[in-house]
C-alpha positions as CSV (number, residue, x, y, z in Angstrom):
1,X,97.7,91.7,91.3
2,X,95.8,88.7,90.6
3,X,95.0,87.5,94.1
4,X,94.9,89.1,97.4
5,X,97.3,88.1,100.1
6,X,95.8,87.4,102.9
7,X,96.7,88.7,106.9
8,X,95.7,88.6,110.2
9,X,94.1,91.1,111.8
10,X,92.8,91.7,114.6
11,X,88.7,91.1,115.1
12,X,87.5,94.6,116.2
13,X,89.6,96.8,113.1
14,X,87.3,95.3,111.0
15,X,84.2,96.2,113.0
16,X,83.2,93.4,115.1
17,X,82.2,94.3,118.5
18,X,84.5,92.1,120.3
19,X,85.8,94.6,122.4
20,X,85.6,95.3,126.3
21,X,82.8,98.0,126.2
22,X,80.9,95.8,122.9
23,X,82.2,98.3,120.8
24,X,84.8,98.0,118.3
25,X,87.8,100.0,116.6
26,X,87.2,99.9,113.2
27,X,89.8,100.7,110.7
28,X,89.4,102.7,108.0
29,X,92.6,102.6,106.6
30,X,92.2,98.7,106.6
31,X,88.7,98.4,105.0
32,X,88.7,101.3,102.6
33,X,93.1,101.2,101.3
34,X,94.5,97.7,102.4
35,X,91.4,96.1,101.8
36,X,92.0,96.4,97.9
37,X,95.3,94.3,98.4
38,X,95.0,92.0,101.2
39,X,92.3,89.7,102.6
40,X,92.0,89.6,106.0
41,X,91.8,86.6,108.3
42,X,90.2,88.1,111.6
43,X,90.9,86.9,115.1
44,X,89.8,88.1,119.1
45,X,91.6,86.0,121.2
46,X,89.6,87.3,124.3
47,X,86.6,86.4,122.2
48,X,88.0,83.5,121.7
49,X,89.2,82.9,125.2
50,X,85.5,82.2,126.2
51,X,85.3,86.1,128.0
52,X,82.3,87.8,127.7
53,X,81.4,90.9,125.6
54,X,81.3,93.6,127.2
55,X,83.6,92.7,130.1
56,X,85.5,94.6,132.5
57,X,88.9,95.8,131.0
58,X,91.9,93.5,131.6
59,X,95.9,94.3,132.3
60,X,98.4,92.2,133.0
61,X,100.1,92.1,136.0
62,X,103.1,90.9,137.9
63,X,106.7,89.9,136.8
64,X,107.0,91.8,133.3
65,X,109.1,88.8,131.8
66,X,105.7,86.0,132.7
67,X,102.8,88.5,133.3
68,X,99.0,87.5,134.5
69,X,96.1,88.3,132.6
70,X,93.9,89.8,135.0
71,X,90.6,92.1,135.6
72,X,91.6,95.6,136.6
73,X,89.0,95.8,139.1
74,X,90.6,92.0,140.9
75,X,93.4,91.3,140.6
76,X,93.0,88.0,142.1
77,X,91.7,86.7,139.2
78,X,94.5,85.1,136.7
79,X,92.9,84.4,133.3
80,X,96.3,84.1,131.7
81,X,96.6,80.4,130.9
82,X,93.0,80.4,128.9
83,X,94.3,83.1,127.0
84,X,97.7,81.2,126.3
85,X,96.4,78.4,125.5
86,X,93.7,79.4,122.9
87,X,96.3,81.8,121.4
88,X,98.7,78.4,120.7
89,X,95.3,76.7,119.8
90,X,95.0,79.1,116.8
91,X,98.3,79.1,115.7
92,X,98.6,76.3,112.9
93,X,95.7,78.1,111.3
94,X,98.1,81.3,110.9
95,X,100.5,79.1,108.8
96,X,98.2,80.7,105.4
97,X,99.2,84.0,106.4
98,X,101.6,86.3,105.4
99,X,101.4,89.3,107.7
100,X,98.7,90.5,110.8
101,X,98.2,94.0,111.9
102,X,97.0,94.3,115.7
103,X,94.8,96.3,118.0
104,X,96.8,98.8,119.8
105,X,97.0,99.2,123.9
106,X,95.6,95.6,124.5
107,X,96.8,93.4,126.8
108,X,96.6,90.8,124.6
109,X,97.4,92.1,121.1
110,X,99.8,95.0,121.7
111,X,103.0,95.2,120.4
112,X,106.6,95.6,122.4
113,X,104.7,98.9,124.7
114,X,101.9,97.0,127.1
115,X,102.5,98.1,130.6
116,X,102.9,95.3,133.0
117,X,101.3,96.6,136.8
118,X,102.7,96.0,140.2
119,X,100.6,95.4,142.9
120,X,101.3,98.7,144.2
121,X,98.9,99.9,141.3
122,X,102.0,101.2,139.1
123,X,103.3,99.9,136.0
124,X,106.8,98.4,135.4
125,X,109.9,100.2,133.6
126,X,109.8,97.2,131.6
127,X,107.1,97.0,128.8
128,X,106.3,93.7,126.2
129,X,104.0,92.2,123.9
130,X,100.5,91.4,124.9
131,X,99.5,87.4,125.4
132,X,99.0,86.9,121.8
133,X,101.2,88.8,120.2
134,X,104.3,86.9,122.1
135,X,102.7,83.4,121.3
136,X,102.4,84.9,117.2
137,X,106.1,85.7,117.4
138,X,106.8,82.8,118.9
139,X,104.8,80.9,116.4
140,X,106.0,82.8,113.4
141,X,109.2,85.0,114.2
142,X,109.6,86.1,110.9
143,X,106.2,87.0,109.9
144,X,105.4,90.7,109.4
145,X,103.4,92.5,112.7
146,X,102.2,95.6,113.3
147,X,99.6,97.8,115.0
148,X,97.0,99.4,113.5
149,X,98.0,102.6,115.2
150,X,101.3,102.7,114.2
151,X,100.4,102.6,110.2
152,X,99.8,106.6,110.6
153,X,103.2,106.6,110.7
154,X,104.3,106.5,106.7
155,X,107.3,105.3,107.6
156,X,106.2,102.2,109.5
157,X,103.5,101.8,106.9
158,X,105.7,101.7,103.5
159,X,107.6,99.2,105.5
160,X,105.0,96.6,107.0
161,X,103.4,96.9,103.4
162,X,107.1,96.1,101.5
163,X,107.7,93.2,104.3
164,X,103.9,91.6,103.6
165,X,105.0,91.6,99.5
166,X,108.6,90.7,100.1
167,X,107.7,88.2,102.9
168,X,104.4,86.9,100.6
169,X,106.9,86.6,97.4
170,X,109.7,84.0,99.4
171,X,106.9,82.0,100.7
172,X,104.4,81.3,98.4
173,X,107.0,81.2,94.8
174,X,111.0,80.0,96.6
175,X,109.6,78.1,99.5
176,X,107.1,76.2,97.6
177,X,109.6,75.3,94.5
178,X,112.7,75.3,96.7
179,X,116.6,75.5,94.9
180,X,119.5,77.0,94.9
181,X,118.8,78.5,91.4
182,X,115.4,80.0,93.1
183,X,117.0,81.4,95.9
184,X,119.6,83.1,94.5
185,X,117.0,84.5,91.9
186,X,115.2,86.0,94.9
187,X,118.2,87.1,96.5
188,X,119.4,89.2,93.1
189,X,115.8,90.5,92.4
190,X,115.7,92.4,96.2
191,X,119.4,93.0,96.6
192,X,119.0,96.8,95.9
193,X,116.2,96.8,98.6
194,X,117.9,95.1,101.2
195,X,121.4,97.6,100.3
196,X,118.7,100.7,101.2
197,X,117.9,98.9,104.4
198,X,121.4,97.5,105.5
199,X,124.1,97.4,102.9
200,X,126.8,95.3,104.7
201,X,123.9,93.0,106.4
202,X,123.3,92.6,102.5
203,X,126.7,91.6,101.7
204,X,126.8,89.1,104.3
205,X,123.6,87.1,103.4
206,X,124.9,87.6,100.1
207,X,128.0,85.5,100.8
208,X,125.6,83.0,102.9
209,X,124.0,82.0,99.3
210,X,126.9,81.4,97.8
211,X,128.7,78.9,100.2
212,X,125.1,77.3,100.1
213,X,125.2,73.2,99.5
214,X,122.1,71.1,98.1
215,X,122.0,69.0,100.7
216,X,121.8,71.7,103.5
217,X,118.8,73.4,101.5
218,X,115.9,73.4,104.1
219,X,117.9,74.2,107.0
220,X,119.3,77.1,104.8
221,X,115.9,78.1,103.3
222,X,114.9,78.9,107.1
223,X,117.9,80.7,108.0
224,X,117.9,83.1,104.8
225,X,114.6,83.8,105.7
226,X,115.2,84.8,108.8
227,X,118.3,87.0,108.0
228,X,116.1,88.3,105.1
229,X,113.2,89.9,106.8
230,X,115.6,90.6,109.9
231,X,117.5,93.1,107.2
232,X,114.0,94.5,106.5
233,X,112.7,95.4,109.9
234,X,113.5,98.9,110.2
235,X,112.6,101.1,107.3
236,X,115.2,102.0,105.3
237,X,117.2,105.4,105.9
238,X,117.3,108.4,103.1
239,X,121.0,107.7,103.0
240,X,120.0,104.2,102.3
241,X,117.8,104.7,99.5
242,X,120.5,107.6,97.7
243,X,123.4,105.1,98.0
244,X,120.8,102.4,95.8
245,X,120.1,105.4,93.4
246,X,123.3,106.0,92.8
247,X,124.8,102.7,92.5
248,X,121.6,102.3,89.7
249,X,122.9,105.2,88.0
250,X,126.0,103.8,87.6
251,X,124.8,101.5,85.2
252,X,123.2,103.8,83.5
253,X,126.1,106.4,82.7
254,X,127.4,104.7,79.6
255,X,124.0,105.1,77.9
256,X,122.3,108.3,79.4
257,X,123.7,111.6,78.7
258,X,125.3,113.8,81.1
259,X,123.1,116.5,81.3
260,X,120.5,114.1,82.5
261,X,123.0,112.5,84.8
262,X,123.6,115.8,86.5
263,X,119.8,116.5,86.5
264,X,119.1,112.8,88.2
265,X,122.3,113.3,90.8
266,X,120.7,116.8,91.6
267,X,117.1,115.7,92.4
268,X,118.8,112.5,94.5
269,X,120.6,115.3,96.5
270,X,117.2,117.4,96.7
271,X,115.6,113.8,98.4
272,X,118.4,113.3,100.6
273,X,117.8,116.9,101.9
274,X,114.2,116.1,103.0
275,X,113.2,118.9,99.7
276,X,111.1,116.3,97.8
277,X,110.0,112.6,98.3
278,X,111.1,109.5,97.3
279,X,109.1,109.5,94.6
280,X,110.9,112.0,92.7
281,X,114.3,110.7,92.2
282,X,112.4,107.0,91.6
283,X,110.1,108.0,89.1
284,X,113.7,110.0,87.0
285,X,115.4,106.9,87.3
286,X,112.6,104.6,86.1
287,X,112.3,106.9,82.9
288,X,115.2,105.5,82.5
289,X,116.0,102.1,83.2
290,X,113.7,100.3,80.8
291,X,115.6,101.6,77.7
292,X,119.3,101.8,79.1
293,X,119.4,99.9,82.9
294,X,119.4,96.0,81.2
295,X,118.2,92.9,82.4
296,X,119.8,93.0,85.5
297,X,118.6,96.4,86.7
298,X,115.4,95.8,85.7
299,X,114.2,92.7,87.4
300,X,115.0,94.6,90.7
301,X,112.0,94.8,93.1
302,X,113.3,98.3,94.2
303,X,111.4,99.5,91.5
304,X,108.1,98.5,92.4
305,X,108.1,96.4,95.2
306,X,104.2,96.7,96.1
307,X,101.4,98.2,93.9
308,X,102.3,101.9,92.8
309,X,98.6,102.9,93.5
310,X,99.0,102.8,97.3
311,X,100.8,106.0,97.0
312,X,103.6,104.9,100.0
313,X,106.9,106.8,98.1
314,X,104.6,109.9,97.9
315,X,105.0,111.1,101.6
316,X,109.0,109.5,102.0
């Protein structure tokens, strides 16, 4: 990589003590591992919102669906609007930005799981977003999110760091010189990632680019990106990923003997059964591919869709 991509993140991962207590969370798989790849753009929006440091801890409270910010020891007080509107505030700064991992459990920066308290003291069946997080998606519904917590998962890791790359690819090289011709080149150079994630999803954005007019480009642009990144959400299945293998080792059985077919079919079989990782099969078949897969096959992000060094097909 030439140049870092740069992400949101939020204040205290990096260190800052911005939290309620004055401490902070920091994040060493942030600082020490992502920190080689992406810059980080830091934000508190509680910080930011004008509340002091320390402060008593905060919850939201009320009707799940348009919570109040409040202080768990008065509920009285409703500090939601500050918090709203400094969040919108910051938001055309964000439009540099090509992913943002959030502080876990936080009224304000949680993701999809922050409990929403009656007044009865317990919390709702119903769980959301924090205050910020809902004005980010809001903002940018397309942009990669994630906790911090939720990158120990190496599952929901390989895939918020394939969505920053894929998501930092369209935007800052097909956006900014926008065709048909670049679109469609994007589209063919991630096809066999988006087939691990969603093969007939796939198919259908596949037709989308091809009934694609000149004159409907922008409009299009937004919806392709949209389907795009909506294919990429989830991380892809092991079923997924063997049905892209496979399909790559079609192309290659004209030129590859069958010996070595059988020996790449076998250690595919071996991945889907959960006896080796991802790596494995990926690292057979890109012996490979440079001498026998053609142009075609090898343009394919599958391949190497972030920097190898991170290690994230090791543990799949």
């Amino acid at each position: 990589m030439q140049q870092k991509i740069q992400i949101g993140i939020s204040a205290c991962l990096v260190g800052q003590e911005v939290r309620y207590n004055g401490g902070h969370c920091q994040s060493s798989l942030c600082l020490k591992t992502l920190s080689e790849y992406f810059e980080y753009k830091t934000f508190c929006p509680e910080v930011a919102a004008g509340f002091s440091v320390p402060r008593p801890t905060m919850r939201l409270t009320g009707d799940p669906d348009k919570p109040r910010l409040s202080y768990s020891d008065d509920h009285s007080v409703d500090v939601s609007a500050r918090l709203i509107a400094v969040s919108q505030e910051v938001m055309p700064r964000m439009q540099d930005i090509y992913g943002y991992i959030l502080m876990k459990n936080s009224p304000s920066c949680g993701m999809e799981r922050i409990k929403v308290y009656q007044d009865n003291g317990h919390p709702h069946m119903k769980k959301r977003d924090g205050l910020f997080t809902e004005q980010l998606r809001k903002a940018y519904p397309n942009l990669p999110i994630e906790e911090e917590g939720r990158l120990h998962d190496k599952y929901l890791y390989e895939n918020f760091v394939l969505r920053v790359f894929c998501y930092h690819e369209w935007r800052s090289k097909v956006l900014a010189n926008l065709s048909i011709g670049e679109m469609m080149k994007f589209h063919s150079r991630h096809k066999f990632i988006l087939q691990a994630h969603n093969y007939e999803q796939t198919v259908a954005l596949g037709r989308f680019l091809a009934d694609l007019e000149q004159g409907a480009l922008a409009d299009a642009a937004q919806e392709y990106e949209s389907r795009f990144m909506t294919i990429l959400a989830k991380p892809a299945s092991k079923a997924g990923h063997c049905n892209v293998m496979m399909h790559i080792l079609g192309f290659l059985k004209k030129r590859v003997d069958s010996q070595s077919r059988q020996d790449l079919v076998s250690v595919i079989k071996s991945y889907r059964k959960g006896e080796v990782p991802l790596i494995a099969p990926m690292t057979l078949l890109k012996h490979y591919t440079p001498r026998f897969g053609g142009d075609y096959i090898n343009a394919q992000s599958y391949f190497d869709p972030y920097p190898g060094e991170l290690g994230l097909r090791n543990g799949l």
